[in-house]
Structure formats: structure tokens, C-alpha cells
C-alpha positions in Angstrom: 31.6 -91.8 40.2 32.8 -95.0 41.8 32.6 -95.6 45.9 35.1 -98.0 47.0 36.0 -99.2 50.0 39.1 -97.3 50.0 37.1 -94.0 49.7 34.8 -95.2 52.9 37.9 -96.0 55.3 39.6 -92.3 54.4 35.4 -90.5 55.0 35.5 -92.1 58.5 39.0 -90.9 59.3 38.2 -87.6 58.4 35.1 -87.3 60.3 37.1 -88.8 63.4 39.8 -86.4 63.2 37.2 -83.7 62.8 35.4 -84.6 65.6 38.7 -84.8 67.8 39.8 -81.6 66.9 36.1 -80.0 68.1 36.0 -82.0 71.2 39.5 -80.4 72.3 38.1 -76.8 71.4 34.9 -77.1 73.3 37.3 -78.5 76.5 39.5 -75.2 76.3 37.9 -72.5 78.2 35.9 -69.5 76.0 38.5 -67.3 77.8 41.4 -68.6 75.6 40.7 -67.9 72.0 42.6 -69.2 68.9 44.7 -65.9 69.5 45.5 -66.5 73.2 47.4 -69.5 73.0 48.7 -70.8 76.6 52.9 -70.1 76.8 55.7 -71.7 79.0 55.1 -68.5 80.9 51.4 -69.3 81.8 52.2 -72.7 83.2 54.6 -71.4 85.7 53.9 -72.8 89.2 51.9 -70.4 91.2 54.5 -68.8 93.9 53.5 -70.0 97.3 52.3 -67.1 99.7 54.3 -66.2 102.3 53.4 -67.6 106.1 52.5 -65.0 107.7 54.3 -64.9 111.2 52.9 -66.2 114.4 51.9 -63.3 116.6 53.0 -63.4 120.1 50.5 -62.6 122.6 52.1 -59.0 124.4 53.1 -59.7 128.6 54.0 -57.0 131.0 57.1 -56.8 132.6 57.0 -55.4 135.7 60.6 -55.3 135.9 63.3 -55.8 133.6 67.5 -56.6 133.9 69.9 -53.9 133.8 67.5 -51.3 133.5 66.3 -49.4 136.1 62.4 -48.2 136.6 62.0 -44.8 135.9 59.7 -44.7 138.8 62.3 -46.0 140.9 65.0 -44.1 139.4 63.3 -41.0 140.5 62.7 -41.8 144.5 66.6 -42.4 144.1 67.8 -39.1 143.4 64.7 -37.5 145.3 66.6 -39.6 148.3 69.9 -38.1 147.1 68.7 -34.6 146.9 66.8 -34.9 150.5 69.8 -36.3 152.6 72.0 -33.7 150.4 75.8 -33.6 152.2 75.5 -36.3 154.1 76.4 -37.9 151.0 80.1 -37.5 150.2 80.3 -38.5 147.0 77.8 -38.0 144.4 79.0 -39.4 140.9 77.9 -43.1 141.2 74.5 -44.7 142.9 73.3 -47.9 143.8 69.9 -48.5 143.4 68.2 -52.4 144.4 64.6 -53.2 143.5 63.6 -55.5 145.4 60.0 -55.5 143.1 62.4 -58.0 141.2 62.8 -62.0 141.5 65.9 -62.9 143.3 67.1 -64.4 139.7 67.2 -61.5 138.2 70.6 -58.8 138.3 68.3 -56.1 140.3 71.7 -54.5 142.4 72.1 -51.8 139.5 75.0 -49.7 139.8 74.7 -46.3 137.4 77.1 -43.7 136.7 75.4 -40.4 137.1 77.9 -38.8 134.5 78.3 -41.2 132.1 74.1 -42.2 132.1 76.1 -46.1 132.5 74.8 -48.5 134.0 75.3 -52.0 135.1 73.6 -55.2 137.0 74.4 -58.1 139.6 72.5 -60.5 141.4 71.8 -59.5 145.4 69.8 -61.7 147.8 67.2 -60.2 150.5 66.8 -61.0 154.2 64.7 -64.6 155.1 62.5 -62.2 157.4 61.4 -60.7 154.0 60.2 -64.0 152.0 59.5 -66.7 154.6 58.1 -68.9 152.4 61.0 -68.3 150.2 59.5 -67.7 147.1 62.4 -65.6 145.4 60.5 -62.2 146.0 60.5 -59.8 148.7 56.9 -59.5 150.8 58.0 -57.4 153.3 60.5 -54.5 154.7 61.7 -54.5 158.7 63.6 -52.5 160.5 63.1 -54.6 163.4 65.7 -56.2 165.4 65.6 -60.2 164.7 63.4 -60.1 162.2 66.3 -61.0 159.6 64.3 -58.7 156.7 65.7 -56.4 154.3 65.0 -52.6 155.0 63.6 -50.3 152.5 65.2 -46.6 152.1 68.6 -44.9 151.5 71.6 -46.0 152.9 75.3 -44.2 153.3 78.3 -46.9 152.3 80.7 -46.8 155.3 84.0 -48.0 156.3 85.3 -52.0 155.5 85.8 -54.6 158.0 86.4 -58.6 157.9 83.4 -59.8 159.6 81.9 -63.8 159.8 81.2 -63.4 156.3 84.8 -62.5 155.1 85.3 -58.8 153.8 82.2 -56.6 154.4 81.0 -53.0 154.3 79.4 -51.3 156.5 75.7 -49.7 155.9 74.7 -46.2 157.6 70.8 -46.3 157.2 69.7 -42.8 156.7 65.7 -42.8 156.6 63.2 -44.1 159.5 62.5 -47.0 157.5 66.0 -48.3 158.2 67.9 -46.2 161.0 68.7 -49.7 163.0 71.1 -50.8 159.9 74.5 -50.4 161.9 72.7 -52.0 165.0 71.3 -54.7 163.5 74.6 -55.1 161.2 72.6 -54.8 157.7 76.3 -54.8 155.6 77.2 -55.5 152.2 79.1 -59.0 152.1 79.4 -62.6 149.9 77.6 -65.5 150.0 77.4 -68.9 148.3 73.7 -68.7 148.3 73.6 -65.5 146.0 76.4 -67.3 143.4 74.8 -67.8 139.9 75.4 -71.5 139.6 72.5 -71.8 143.1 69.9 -70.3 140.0 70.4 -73.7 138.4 68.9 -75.9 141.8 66.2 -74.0 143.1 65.9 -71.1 140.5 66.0 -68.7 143.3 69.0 -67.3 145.4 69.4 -68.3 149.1 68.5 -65.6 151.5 70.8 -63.2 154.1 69.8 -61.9 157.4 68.6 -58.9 156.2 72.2 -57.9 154.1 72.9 -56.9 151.0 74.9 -60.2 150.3 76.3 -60.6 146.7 77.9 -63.4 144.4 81.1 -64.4 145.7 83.2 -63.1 142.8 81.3 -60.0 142.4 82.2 -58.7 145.5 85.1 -56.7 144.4 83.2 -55.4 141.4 80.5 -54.2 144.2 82.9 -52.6 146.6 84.9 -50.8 143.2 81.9 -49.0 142.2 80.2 -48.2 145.5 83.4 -46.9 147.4 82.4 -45.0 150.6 79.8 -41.9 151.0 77.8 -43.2 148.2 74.3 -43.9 148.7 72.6 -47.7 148.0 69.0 -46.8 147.9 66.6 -50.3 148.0 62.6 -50.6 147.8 59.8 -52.4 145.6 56.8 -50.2 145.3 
């Protein structure tokens, strides 16, 4: 048998490409055998997990816009039931929590037979926030103490007053017999517009009145009428 150099050159190729092909089976993992060959399929990029939604820490809301507090739904028609004819007109109520900010609609207006409802801004009297925070701190039914009474109230006749068209306010509870006297009335401001909320963030405050937005006043007088009842408190 003759070795020629030929015969040398094609040996050491072999070996080469032997060792090759045993260096790329030991780098394939022992979990993929000759029979589980890797597909397209496999290579597919690994679908990103969702992100998972940012959780927003729960805050209680002591009061709320165009709804009115059960609690405070209830002393309403208690009020209605204990001043019974004295209230003419018994389809529609007013109901202002004054346990809400100044910037938020708390005059709520609701339609006893329809279970409707509906919300406006209302200022309260200076006497009530002196500091003028935006929130009531305190009732009166003092005379000169400019504060916003708390109880049930009788809508009475129209008149056109120093603050343009007004209605008068029959106060019908202890806390707030000296409304004709003191002239507690339901009338329009500038201060309790919408556009003040933009300056301070707060309305301006009344004299102890129910004072309303300017161009809500006919809206107000529409759904109150007379011999309805307005009934106001916080707690």
C-alpha cells in the first residue's frame, strides 16, 4: 500500500470535519435529540407579558356631585313629613349640603316622581367661613352674623330686591325661624358664576342667602316654584 501525501491532506480533513461535527453536538443541549430538531416555530419571539395596571390607592369621598347623600336624603323627607301641610307642594325638593366645597354643584334639585335629579353651584353666608376656605364651619340664625342657617325652609312669594330678582325664604325649624327677618332669599351673584372657580377655586360668599350663578337663576326659580321646601345642613 502506498501513503502519499495526497492520502495525508484528505486523513486530516476528515478528522477535522469529524471533530466539527462532535463539537456542535456536545454544544446542543441533551434535551434536543437527533429527533427533536429546533423549527421556525421554536424560534418565535417570546410574547411580551402584559403590564399589569397601576393600582390606584382607594380615597373617600365624603361628598360627591349630583348625588345626594342618602343620609342626607333622609333628614329631607323626615323634614317634609314633620312640617306636613305647611308644604304646598310636594312633587319636587331642594336639598343643599353644605358638607360640600363651594366648587362643587351641592344645590340638588330632585323630582320625587321621577327619582331625577339635578345639580348647581350655591354660595354660603361669610359668617359661615370667615376665613373663606370654600367650606361651611358654622350655622347662625343670628341677626348680623351673615351665616347660612341649617334646616327646612318654605319657598315664598318673588320680589326685585338689591340683588335683582329674588325669592323669598319662610324658615320653618328653630334653627332658622329669623330667615324672613334677616332676609335669607334665594337671589344671583357674580361671586357664585362658574368662571370665579377659575381665580380663587372657591365661590365668593353671600350674607347668609342662597345666592346662585347668574344664569342659573331661572333654572332655580323653574324647579323650586312656591310651597316647596329647600332643606340645607352638613352633618
Amino acid at each position: 500500500m502506498t501513503y502519499n501525501h495526497d492520502d495525508a491532506a484528505h486523513g486530516r480533513r476528515a478528522i477535522l470535519k469529524n471533530g466539527l461535527v462532535l463539537a456542535g453536538a456536545l454544544a446542543i443541549p441533551s434535551a434536543v435529540s437527533a429527533t427533536q430538531r429546533l423549527t421556525a416555530r421554536d424560534l418565535k419571539p417570546v410574547k411580551q407579558p402584559p403590564v399589569p395596571a397601576a393600582r390606584v390607592p382607594a380615597q373617600a369621598v365624603a361628598t360627591s356631585p349630583r348625588v345626594v347623600r342618602p343620609d342626607l336624603f333622609r333628614r329631607a323627607m323626615a323634614a317634609m313629613q314633620q312640617h306636613g301641610s305647611r308644604i304646598t307642594h310636594r312633587d319636587r325638593i331642594a336639598v343643599v349640603d353644605f358638607a360640600a366645597s363651594s366648587s362643587q354643584p351641592r344645590f340638588h334639585f330632585i323630582d320625587l316622581v321621577s327619582g331625577q335629579s339635578s345639580s348647581l353651584l350655591v354660595a354660603h353666608g361669610s359668617g359661615s367661613d370667615p376665613a373663606h376656605t370654600g367650606y361651611l364651619q358654622r350655622f347662625s340664625n343670628a341677626f348680623g352674623s351673615n351665616a347660612s342657617s341649617e334646616g327646612a325652609f318654605l319657598t315664598d312669594s318673588y320680589y326685585t330686591g338689591k340683588h335683582g330678582r329674588s325669592q323669598r325664604l319662610v324658615g320653618m325649624d328653630p334653627t332658622n325661624n329669623n330667615a324672613m327677618g334677616r332676609a335669607i332669599v334665594v337671589h344671583s351673584a357674580w361671586y357664585a358664576n362658574k368662571d370665579v372657580l377659575k381665580g380663587r377655586g372657591v365661590l365668593g360668599r353671600s350674607q347668609g342667602c342662597f345666592a346662585v350663578g347668574e344664569r342659573d337663576l331661572d333654572q332655580v326659580f323653574a324647579r323650586l316654584g312656591i310651597g316647596r321646601m329647600i332643606f340645607a345642613a352638613k352633618a
